[in-house]
C-alpha positions, 0 to 999 in steps of 0.5 A: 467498536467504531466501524473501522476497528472491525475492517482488516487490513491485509498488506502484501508482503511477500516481495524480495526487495532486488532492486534495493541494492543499499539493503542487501539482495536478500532483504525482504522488502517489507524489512527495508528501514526507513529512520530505523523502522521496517517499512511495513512497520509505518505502513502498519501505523499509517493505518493503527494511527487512523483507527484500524485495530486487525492487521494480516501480513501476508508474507512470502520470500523470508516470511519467518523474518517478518514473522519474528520481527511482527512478534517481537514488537510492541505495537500498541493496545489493542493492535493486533498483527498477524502474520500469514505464510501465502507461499514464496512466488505466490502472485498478489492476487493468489495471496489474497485469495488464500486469506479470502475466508478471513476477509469474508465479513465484511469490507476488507483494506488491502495495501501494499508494504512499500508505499507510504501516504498521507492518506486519508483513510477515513475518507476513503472508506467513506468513499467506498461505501458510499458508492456501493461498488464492490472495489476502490482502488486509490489512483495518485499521480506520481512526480516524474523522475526527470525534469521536463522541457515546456516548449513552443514549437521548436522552441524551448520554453522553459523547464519544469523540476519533477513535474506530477505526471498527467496520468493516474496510477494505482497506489494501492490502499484498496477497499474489497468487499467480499464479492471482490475477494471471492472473485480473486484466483489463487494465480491471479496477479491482483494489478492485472485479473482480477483489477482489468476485469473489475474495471471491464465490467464497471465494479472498480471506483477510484479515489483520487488521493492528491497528496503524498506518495511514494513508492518504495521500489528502488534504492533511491526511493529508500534514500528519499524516505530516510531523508523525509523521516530524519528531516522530521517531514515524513508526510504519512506521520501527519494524519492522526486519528480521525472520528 
C-alpha cells in the first residue's frame, strides 16, 4: 500500500448550490455538471487519479442524491466512496467533526466539492509532512473578475485582462492531522474557528499552488468549467499519477 492509498479524503458536500441559477435552485451543488459529470465526481478523480483509494462525502441538502448517484457509479478498482449524512445546516467544520473517529489514524485530506485544480497532491503531502504542523491549507491567487486600470498619477497607463490578484485565499485541499480534527466543534465553520485559531497559535502552514483554480460558486463559474472541459483544456485532467 503506498502512503497515500491509506490518507482519506473528506469532501464537503453539503451545500445548495443557490447562486446556480442555470442548474435549478434545488440542485445540490456537488450534482452540478461540468462535460456531463457532477462536480464532485472530477474532484473525486482529481484525487483517485493522484493515488488516494478512501473517499468520505459528507452531504447535507439532498444527501440521498448524492448518496444514489456515489452508489451507482463505477468508480474504478479499488476506490472506495462513501457517503456520509452530517445534517442539513451543519457548518463546515461541524461536518468534520462528526466524522473525527473515521479521521482518526492518521493524516486526513479535506477538500471542498466545487473547486477543481491541477494540483499537485503528492507534493502537497509531502509539504505537510515535512513541516510537521498540525494543519496545511492550500492558499491560491484568484483571477480577478474585471479588467484592471495600471495608472500613473491620474494618468491612465494601460489595462490589464483578469489580472491574478495580489492576495492569497484558501482554496481548500487541505491536510489535518488528528490533533487537528479533534480540535473542530461540532458548530465551528471550518474558514473561521477552528482556521483563525490555528493560524493564532501558529500550527496552520501554507501551500502555495501557482496554477490552476477555480471555484465553482456562481453560474458563470459553472459556464467556464463546461467550456474548459468540452475544449478538451480542463487543466485538473492534467496531473496524472505520481510515485
Amino acid at each position: 500500500m503506498t502512503p497515500r492509498e491509506s490518507v482519506p479524503v473528506a469532501i464537503l458536500c453539503g451545500g445548495r448550490g443557490t447562486r446556480l441559477r442555470g442548474d435549478g435552485p434545488s440542485l445540490p451543488k456537488p450534482l452540478v455538471e461540468i462535460g456531463g459529470h457532477p462536480i464532485v465526481w472530477h474532484v473525486v478523480r482529481l484525487y483517485a487519479a493522484q493515488g488516494f483509494r478512501r473517499f468520505l462525502l459528507l452531504t447535507g441538502y439532498r444527501g440521498e442524491d448524492i448518496a444514489a448517484f456515489a452508489r451507482d457509479t463505477d468508480w474504478g478498482a479499488g476506490i472506495d466512496v462513501e457517503c456520509v449524512d452530517t445534517g442539513l445546516d451543519t457548518p463546515t467544520g461541524g461536518r468534520l467533526h462528526r466524522v473525527a473517529g473515521r479521521l482518526a489514524g492518521g493524516t486526513s485530506c479535506v477538500t471542498y466539492a466545487d473547486g477543481l485544480a491541477d494540483i499537485d497532491l503528492g507534493r502537497l503531502l509531502r509539504f505537510h509532512r515535512e513541516h510537521e504542523a498540525p494543519a496545511t491549507v492550500t492558499v491560491v491567487r484568484p483571477e480577478l473578475p474585471f479588467g484592471v486600470a495600471r495608472l500613473d498619477g491620474d494618468h491612465v497607463a494601460g489595462f490589464v485582462e483578469k489580472p491574478r490578484s495580489d492576495e492569497w485565499i484558501n482554496g481548500g485541499f487541505l491536510c489535518l492531522e488528528p490533533a487537528a480534527v479533534a480540535g473542530i466543534g461540532p458548530d465551528d465553520v471550518l474558514e473561521r474557528d477552528p482556521m483563525e485559531r490555528w493560524a493564532g497559535e501558529g500550527a496552520l502552514r501554507a501551500y502555495r499552488h501557482e496554477g490552476f483554480w477555480d471555484c465553482m460558486d456562481t453560474y458563470k463559474d459553472a459556464v467556464l468549467l463546461n467550456d474548459l472541459w468540452r475544449r478538451e483544456r480542463a487543466p485538473w485532467t492534467t496531473v496524472g499519477a505520481v510515485a
